[in-house]
mmCIF file as Biopython writes it, N, C-alpha, C and O atoms, coordinates in Angstrom:
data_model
#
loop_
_atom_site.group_PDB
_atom_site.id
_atom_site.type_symbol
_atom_site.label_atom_id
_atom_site.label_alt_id
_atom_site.label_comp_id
_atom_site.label_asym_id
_atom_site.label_entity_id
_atom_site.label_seq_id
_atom_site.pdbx_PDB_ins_code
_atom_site.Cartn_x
_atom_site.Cartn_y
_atom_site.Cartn_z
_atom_site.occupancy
_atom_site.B_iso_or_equiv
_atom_site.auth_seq_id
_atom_site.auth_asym_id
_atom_site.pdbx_PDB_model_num
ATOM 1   N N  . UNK A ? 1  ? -90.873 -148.391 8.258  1.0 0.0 1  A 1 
ATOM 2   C CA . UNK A ? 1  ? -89.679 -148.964 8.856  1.0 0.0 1  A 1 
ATOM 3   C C  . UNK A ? 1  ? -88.881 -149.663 7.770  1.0 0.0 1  A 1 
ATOM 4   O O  . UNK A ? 1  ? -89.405 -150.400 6.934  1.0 0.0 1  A 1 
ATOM 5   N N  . UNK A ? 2  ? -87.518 -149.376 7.831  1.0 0.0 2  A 1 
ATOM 6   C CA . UNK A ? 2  ? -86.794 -150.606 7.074  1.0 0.0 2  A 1 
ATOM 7   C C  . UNK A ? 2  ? -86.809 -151.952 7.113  1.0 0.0 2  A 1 
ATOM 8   O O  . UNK A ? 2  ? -86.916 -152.670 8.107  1.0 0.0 2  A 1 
ATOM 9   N N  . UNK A ? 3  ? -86.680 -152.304 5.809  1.0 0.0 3  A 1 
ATOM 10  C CA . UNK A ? 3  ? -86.711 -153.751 5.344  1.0 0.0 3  A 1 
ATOM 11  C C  . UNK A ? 3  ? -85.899 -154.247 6.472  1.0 0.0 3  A 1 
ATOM 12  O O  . UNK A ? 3  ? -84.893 -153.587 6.734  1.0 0.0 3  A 1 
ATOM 13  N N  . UNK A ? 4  ? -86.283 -155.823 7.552  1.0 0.0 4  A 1 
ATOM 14  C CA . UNK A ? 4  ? -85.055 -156.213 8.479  1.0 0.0 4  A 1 
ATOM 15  C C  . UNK A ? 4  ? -84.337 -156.600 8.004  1.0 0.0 4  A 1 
ATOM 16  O O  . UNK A ? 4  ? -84.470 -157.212 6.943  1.0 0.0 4  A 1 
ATOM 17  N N  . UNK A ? 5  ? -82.983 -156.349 8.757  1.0 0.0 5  A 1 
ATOM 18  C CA . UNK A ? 5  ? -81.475 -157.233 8.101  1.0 0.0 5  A 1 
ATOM 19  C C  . UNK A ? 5  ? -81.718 -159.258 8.142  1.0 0.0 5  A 1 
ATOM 20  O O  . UNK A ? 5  ? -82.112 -160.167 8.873  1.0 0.0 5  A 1 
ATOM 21  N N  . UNK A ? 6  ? -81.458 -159.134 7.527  1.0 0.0 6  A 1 
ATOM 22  C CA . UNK A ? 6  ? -81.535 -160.950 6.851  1.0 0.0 6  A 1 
ATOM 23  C C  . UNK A ? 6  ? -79.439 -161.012 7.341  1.0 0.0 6  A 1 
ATOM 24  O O  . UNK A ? 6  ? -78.487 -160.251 7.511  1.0 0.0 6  A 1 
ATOM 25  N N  . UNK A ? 7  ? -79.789 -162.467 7.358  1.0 0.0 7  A 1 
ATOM 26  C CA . UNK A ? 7  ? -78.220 -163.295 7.924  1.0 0.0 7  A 1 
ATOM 27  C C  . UNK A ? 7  ? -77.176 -162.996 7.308  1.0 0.0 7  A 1 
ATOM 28  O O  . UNK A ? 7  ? -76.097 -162.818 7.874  1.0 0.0 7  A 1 
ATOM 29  N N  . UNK A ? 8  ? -77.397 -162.886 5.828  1.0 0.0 8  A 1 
ATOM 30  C CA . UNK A ? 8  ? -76.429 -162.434 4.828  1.0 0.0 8  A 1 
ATOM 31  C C  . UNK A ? 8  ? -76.149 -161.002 4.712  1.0 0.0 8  A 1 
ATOM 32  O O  . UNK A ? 8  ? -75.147 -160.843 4.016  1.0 0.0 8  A 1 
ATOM 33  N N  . UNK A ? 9  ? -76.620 -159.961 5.103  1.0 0.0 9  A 1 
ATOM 34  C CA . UNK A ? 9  ? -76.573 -158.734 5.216  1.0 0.0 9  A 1 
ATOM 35  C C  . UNK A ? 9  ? -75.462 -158.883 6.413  1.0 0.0 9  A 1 
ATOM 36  O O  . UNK A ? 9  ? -74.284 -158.549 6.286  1.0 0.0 9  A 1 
ATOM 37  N N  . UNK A ? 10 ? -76.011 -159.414 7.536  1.0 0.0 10 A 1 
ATOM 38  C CA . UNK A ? 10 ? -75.425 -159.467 8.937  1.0 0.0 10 A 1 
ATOM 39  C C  . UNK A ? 10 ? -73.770 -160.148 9.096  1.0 0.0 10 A 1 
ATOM 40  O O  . UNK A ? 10 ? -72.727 -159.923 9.710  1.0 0.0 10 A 1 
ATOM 41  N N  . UNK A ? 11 ? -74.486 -161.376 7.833  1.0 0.0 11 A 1 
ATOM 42  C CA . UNK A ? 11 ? -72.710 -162.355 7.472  1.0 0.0 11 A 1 
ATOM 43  C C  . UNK A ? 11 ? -71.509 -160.903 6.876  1.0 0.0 11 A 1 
ATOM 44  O O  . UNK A ? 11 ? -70.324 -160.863 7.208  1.0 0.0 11 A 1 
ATOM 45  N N  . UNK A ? 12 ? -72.257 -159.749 5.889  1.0 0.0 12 A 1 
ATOM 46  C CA . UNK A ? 12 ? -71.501 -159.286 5.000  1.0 0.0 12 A 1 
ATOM 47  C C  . UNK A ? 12 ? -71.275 -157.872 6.379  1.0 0.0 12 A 1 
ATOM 48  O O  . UNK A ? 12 ? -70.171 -157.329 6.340  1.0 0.0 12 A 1 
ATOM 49  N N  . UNK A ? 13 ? -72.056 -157.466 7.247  1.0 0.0 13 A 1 
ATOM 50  C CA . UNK A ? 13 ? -71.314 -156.508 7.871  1.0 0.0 13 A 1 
ATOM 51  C C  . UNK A ? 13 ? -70.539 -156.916 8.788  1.0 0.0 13 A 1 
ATOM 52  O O  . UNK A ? 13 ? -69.924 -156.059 9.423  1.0 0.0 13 A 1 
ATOM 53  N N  . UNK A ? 14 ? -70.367 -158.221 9.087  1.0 0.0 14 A 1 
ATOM 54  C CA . UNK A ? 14 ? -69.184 -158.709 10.305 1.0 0.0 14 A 1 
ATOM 55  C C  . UNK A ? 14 ? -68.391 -158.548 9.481  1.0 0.0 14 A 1 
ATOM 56  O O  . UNK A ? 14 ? -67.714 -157.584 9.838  1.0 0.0 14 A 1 
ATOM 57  N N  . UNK A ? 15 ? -67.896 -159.082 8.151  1.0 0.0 15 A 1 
ATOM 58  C CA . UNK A ? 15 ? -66.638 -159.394 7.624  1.0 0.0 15 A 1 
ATOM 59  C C  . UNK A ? 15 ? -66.418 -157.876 7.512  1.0 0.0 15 A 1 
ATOM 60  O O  . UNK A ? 15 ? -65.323 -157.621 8.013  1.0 0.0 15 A 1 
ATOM 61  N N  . UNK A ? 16 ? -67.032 -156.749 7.048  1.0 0.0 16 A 1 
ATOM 62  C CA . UNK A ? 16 ? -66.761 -155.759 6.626  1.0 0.0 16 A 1 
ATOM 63  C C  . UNK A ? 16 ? -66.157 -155.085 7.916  1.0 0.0 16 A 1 
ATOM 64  O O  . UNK A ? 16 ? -65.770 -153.934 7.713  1.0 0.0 16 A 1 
ATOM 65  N N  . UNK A ? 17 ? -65.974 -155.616 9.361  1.0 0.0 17 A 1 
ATOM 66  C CA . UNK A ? 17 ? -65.640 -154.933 10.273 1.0 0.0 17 A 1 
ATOM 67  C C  . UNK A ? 17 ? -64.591 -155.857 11.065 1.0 0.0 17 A 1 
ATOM 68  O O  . UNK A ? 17 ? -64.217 -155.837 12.237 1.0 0.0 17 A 1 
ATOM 69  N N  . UNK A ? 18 ? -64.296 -156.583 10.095 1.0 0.0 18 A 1 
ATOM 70  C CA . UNK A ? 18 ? -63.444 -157.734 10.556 1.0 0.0 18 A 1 
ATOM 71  C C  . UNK A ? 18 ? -63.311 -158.769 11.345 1.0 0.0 18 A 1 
ATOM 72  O O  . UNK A ? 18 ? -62.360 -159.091 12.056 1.0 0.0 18 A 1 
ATOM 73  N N  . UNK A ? 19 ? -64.572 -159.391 11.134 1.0 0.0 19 A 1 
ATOM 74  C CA . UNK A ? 19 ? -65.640 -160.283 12.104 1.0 0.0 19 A 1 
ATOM 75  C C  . UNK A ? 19 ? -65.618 -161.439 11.386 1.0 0.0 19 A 1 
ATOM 76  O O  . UNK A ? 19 ? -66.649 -162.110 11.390 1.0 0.0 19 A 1 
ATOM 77  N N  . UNK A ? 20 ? -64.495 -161.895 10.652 1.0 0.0 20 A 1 
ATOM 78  C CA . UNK A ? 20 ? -64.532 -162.824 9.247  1.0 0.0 20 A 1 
ATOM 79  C C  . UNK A ? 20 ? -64.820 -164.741 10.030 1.0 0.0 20 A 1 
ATOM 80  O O  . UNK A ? 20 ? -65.412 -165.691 9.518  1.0 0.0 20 A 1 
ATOM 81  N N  . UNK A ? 21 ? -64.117 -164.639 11.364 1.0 0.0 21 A 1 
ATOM 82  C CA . UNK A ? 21 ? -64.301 -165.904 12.400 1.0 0.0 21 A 1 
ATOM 83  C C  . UNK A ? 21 ? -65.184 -166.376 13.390 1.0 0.0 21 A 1 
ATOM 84  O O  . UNK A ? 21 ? -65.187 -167.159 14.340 1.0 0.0 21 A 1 
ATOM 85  N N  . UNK A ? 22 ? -66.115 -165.409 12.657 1.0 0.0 22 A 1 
ATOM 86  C CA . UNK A ? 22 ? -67.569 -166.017 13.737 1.0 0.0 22 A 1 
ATOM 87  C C  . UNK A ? 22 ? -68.471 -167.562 13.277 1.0 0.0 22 A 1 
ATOM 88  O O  . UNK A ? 22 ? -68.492 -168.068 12.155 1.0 0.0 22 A 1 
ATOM 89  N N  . UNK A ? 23 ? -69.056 -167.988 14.334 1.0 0.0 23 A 1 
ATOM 90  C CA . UNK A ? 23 ? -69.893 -168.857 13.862 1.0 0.0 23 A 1 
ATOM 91  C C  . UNK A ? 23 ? -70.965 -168.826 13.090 1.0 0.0 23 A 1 
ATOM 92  O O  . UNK A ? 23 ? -71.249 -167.709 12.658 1.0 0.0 23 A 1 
ATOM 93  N N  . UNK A ? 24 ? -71.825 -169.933 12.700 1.0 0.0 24 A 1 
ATOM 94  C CA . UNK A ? 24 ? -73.348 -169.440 12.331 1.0 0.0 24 A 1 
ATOM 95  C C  . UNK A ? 24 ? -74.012 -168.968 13.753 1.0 0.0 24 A 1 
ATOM 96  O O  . UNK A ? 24 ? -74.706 -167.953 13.811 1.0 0.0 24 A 1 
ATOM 97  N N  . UNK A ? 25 ? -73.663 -170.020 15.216 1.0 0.0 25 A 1 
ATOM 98  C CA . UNK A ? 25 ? -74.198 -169.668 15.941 1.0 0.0 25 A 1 
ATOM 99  C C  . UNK A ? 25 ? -74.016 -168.270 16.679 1.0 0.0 25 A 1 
ATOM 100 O O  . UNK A ? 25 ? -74.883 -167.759 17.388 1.0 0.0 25 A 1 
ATOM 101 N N  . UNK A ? 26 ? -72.914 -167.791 16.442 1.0 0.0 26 A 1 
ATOM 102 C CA . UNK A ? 26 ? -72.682 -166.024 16.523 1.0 0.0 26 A 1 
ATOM 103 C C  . UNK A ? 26 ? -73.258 -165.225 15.768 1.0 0.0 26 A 1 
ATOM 104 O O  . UNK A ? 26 ? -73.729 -164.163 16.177 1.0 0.0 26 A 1 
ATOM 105 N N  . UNK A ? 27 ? -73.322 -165.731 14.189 1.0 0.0 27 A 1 
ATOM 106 C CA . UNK A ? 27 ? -73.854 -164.727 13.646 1.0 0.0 27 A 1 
ATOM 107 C C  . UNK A ? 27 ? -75.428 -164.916 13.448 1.0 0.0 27 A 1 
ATOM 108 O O  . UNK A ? 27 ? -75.888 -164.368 12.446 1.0 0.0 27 A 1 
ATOM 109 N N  . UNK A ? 28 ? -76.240 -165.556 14.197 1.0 0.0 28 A 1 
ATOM 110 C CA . UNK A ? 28 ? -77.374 -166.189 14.642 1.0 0.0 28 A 1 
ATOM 111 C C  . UNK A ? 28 ? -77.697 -164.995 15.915 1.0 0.0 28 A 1 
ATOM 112 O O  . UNK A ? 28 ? -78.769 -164.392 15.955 1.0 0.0 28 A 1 
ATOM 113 N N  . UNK A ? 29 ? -76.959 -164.851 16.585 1.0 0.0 29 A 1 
ATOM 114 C CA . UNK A ? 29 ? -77.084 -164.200 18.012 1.0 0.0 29 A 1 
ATOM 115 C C  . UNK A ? 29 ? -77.248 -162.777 17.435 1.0 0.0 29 A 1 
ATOM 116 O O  . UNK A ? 29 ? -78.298 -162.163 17.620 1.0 0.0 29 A 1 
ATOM 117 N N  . UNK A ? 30 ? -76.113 -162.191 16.664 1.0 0.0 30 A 1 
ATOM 118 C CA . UNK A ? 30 ? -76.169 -160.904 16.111 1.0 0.0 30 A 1 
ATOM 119 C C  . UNK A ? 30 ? -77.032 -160.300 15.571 1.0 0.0 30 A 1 
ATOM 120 O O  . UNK A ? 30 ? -77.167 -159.078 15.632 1.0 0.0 30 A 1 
ATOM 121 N N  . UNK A ? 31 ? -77.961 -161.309 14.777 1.0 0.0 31 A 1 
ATOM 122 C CA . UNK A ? 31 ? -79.047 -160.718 13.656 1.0 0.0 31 A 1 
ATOM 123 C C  . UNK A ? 31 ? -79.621 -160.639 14.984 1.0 0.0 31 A 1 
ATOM 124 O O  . UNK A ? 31 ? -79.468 -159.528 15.492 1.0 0.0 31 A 1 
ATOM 125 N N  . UNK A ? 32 ? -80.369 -161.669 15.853 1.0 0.0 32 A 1 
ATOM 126 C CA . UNK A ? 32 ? -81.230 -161.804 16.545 1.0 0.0 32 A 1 
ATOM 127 C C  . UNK A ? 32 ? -81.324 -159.941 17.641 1.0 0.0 32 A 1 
ATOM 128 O O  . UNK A ? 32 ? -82.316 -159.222 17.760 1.0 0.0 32 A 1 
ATOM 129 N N  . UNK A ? 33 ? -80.131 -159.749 18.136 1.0 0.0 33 A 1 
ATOM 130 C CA . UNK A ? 33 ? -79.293 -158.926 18.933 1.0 0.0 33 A 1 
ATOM 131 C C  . UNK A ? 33 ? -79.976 -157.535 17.910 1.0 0.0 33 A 1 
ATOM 132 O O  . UNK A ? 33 ? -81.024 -156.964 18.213 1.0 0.0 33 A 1 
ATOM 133 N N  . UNK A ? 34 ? -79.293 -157.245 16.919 1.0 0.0 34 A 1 
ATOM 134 C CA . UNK A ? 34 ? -79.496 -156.045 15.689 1.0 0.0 34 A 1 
ATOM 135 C C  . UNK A ? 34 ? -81.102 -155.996 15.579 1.0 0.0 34 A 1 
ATOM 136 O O  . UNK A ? 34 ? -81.674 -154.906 15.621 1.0 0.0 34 A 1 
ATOM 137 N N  . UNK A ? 35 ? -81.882 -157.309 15.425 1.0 0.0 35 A 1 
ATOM 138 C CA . UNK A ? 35 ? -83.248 -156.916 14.914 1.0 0.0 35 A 1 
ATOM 139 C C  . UNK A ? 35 ? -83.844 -156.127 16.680 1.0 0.0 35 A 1 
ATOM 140 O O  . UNK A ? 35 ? -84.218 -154.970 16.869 1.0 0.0 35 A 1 
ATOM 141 N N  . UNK A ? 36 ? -83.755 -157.004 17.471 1.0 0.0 36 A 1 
ATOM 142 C CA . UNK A ? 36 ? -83.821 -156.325 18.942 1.0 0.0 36 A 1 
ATOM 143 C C  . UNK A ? 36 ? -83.838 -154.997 19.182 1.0 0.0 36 A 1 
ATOM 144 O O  . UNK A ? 36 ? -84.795 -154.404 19.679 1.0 0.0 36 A 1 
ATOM 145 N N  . UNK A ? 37 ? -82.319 -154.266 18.686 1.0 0.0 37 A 1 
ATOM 146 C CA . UNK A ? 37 ? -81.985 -153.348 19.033 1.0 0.0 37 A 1 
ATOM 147 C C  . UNK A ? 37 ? -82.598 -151.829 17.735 1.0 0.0 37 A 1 
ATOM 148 O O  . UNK A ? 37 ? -82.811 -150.656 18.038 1.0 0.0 37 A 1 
ATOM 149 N N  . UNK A ? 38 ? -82.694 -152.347 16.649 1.0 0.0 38 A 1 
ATOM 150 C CA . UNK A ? 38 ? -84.015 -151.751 15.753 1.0 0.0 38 A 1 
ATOM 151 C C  . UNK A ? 38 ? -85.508 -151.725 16.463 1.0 0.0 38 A 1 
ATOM 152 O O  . UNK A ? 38 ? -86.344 -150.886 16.127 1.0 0.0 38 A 1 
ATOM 153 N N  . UNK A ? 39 ? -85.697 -152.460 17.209 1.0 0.0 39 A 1 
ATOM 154 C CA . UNK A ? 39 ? -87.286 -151.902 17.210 1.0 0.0 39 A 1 
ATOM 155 C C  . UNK A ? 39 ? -87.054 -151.404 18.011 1.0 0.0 39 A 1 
ATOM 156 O O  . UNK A ? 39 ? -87.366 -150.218 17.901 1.0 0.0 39 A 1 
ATOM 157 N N  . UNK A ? 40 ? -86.498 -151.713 19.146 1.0 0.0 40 A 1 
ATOM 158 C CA . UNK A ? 40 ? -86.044 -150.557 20.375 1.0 0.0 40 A 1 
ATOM 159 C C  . UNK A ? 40 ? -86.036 -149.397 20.101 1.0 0.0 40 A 1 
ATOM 160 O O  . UNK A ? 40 ? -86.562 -148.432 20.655 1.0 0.0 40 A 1 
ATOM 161 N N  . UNK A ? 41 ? -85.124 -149.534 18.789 1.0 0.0 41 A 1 
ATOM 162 C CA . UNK A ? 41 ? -85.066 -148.233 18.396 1.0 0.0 41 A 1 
ATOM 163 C C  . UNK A ? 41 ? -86.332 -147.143 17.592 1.0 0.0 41 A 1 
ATOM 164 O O  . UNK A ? 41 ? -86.722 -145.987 17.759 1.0 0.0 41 A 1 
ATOM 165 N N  . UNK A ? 42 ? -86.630 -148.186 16.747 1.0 0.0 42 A 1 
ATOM 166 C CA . UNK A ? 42 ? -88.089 -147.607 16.329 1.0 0.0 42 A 1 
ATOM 167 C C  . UNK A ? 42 ? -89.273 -147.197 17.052 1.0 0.0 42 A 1 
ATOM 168 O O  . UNK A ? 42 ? -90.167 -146.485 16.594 1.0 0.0 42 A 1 
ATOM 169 N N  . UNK A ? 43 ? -89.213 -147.755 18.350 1.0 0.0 43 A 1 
ATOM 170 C CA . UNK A ? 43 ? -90.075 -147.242 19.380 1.0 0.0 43 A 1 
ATOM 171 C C  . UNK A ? 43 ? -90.119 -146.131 20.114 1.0 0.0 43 A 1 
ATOM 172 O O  . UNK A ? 43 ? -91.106 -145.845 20.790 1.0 0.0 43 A 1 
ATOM 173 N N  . UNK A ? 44 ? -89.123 -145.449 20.055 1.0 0.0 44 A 1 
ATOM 174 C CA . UNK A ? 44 ? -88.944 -144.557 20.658 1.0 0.0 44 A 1 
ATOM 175 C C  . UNK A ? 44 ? -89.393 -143.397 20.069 1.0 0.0 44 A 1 
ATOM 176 O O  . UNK A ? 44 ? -89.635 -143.384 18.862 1.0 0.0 44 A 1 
ATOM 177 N N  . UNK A ? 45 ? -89.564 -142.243 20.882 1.0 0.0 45 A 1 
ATOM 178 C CA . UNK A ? 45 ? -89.950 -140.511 20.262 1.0 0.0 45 A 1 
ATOM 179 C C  . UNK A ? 45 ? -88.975 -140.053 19.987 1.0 0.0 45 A 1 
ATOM 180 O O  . UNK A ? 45 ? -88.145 -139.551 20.744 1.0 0.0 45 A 1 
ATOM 181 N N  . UNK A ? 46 ? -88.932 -140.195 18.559 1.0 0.0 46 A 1 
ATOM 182 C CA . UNK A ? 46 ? -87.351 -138.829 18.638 1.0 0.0 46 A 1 
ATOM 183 C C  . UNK A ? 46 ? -88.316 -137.816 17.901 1.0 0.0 46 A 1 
ATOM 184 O O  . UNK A ? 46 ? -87.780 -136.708 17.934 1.0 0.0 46 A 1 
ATOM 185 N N  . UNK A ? 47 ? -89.329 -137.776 17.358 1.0 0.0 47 A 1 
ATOM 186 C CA . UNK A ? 47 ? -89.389 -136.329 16.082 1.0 0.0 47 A 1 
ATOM 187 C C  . UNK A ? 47 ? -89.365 -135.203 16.927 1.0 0.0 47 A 1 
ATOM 188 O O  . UNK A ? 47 ? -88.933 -134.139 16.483 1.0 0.0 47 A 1 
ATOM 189 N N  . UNK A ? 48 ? -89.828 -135.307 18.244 1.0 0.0 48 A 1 
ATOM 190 C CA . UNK A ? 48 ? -89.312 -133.682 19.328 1.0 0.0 48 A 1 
ATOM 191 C C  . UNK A ? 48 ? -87.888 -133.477 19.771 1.0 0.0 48 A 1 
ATOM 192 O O  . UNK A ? 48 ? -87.577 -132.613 20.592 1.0 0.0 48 A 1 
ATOM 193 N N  . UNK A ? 49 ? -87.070 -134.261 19.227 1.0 0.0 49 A 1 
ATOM 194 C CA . UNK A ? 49 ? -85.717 -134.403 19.628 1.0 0.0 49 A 1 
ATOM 195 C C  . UNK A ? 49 ? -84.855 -133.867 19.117 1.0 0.0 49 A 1 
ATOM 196 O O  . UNK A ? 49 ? -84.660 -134.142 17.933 1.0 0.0 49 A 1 
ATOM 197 N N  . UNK A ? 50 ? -83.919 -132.816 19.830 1.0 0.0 50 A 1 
ATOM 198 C CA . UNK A ? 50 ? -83.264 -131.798 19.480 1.0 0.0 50 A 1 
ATOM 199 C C  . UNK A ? 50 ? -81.485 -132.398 20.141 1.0 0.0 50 A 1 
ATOM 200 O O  . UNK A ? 50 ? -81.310 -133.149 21.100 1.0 0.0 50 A 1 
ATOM 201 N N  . UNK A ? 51 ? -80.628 -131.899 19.443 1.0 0.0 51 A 1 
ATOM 202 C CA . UNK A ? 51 ? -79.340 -132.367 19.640 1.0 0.0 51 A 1 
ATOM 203 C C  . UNK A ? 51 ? -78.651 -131.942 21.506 1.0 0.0 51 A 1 
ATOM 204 O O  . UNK A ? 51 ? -77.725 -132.315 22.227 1.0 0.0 51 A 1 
ATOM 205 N N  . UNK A ? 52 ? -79.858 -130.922 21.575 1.0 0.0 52 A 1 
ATOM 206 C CA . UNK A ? 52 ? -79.475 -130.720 22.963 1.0 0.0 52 A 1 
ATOM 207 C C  . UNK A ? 52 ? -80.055 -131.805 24.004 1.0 0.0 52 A 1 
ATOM 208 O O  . UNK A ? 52 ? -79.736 -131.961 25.182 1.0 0.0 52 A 1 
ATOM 209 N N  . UNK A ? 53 ? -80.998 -132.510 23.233 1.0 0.0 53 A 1 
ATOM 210 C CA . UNK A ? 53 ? -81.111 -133.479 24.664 1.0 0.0 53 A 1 
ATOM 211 C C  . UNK A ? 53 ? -80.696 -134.607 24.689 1.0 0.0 53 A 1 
ATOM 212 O O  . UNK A ? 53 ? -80.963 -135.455 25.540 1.0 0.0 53 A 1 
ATOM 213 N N  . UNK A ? 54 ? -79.830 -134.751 23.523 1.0 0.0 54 A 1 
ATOM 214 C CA . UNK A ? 54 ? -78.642 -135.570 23.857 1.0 0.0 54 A 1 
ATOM 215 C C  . UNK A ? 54 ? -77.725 -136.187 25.310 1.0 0.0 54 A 1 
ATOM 216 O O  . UNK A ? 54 ? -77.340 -135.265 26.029 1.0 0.0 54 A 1 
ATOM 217 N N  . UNK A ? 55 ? -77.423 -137.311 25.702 1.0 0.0 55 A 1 
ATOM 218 C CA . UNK A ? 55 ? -77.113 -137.205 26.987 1.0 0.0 55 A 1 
ATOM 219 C C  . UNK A ? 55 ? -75.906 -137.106 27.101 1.0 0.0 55 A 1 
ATOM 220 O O  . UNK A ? 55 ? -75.244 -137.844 26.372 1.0 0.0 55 A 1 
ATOM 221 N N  . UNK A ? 56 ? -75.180 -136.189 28.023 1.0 0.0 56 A 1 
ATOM 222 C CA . UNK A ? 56 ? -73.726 -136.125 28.068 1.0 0.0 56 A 1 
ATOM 223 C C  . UNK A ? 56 ? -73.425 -136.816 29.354 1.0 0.0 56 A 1 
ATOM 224 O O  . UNK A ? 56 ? -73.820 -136.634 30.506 1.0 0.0 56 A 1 
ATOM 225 N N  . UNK A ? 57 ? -72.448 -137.827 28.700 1.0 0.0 57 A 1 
ATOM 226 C CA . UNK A ? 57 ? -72.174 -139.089 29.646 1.0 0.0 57 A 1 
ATOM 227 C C  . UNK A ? 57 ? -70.588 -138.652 30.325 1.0 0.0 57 A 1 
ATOM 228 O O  . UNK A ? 57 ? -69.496 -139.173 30.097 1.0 0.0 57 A 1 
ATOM 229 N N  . UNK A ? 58 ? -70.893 -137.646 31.116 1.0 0.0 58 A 1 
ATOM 230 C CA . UNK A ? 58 ? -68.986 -136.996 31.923 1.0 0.0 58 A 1 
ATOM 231 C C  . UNK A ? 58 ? -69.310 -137.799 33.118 1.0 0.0 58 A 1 
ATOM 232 O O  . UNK A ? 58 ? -70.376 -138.032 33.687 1.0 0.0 58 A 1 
ATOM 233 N N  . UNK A ? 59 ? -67.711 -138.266 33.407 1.0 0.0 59 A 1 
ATOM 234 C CA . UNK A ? 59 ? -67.413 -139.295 34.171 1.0 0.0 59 A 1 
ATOM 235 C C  . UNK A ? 59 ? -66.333 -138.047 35.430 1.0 0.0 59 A 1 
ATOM 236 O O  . UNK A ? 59 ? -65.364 -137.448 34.964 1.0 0.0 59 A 1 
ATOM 237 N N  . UNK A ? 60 ? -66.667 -137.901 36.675 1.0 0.0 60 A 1 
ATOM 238 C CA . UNK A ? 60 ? -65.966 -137.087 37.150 1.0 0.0 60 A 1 
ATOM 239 C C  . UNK A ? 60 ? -65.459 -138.057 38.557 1.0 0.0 60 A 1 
ATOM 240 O O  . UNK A ? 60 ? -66.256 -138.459 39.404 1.0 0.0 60 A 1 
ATOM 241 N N  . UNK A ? 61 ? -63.872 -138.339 38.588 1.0 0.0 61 A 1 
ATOM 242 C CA . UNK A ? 61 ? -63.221 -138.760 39.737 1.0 0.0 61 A 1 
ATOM 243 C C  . UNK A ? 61 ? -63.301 -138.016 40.459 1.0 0.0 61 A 1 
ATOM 244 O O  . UNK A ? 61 ? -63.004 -136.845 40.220 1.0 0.0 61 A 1 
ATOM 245 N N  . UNK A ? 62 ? -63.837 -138.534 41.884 1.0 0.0 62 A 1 
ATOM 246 C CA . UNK A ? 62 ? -63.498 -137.591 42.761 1.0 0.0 62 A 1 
ATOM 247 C C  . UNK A ? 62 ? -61.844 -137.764 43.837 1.0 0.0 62 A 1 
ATOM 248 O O  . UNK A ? 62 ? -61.367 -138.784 44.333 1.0 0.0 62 A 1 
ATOM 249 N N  . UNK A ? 63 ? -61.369 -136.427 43.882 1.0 0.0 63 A 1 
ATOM 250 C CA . UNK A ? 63 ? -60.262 -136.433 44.620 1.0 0.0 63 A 1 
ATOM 251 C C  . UNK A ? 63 ? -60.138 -136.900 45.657 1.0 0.0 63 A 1 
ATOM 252 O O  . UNK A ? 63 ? -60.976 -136.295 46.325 1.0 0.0 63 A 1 
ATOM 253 N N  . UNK A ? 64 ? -59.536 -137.757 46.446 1.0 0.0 64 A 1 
ATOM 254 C CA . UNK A ? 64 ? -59.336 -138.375 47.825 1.0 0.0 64 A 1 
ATOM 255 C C  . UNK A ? 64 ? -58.368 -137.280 48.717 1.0 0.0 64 A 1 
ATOM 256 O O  . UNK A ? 64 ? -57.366 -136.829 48.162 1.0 0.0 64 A 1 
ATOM 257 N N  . UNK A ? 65 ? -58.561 -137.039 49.534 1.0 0.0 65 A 1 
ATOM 258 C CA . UNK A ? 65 ? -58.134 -136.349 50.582 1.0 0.0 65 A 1 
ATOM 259 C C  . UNK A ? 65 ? -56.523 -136.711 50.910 1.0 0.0 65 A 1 
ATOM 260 O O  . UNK A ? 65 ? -56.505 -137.940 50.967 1.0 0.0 65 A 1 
ATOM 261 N N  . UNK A ? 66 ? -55.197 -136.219 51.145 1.0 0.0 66 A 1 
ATOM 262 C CA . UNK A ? 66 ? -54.291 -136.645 51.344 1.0 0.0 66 A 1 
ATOM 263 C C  . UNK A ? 66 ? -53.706 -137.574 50.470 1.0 0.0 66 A 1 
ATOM 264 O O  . UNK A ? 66 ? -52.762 -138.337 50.676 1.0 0.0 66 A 1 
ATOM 265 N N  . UNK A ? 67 ? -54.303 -137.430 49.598 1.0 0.0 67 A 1 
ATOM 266 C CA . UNK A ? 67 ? -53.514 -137.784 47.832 1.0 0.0 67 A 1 
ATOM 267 C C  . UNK A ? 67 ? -53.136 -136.771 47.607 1.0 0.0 67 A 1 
ATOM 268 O O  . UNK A ? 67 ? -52.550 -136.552 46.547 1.0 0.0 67 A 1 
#
């Protein structure tokens, strides 16, 4: 697994996305949020995972009658 992101990694990708007005206590939440969302991610099975089982997220309105 990758080395975890440290505060200063986390300080340098907000600014890089134009996140330059956050707090410590925001950018406290974020690392916390990012390291979270890494193991989540590391937990999971992908090596059987093929681009087709990808999920396709189609959103379909349905027509109302007498519209």
């Amino acid at each position: 697994m990758a080395s975890e992101v440290t505060l200063e990694e986390m300080r340098r990708m907000a600014a890089d996305i134009g996140l330059a007005r956050l707090t410590e206590e925001h950018l406290q939440q974020l690392l916390r949020a990012t390291r979270a969302a890494h193991q989540r991610r590391a937990a999971l099975p992908t090596g059987s995972l093929t681009p087709a089982d990808e999920p396709a997220h189609v959103y379909f309105a349905e027509r109302h009658v007498g519209r």
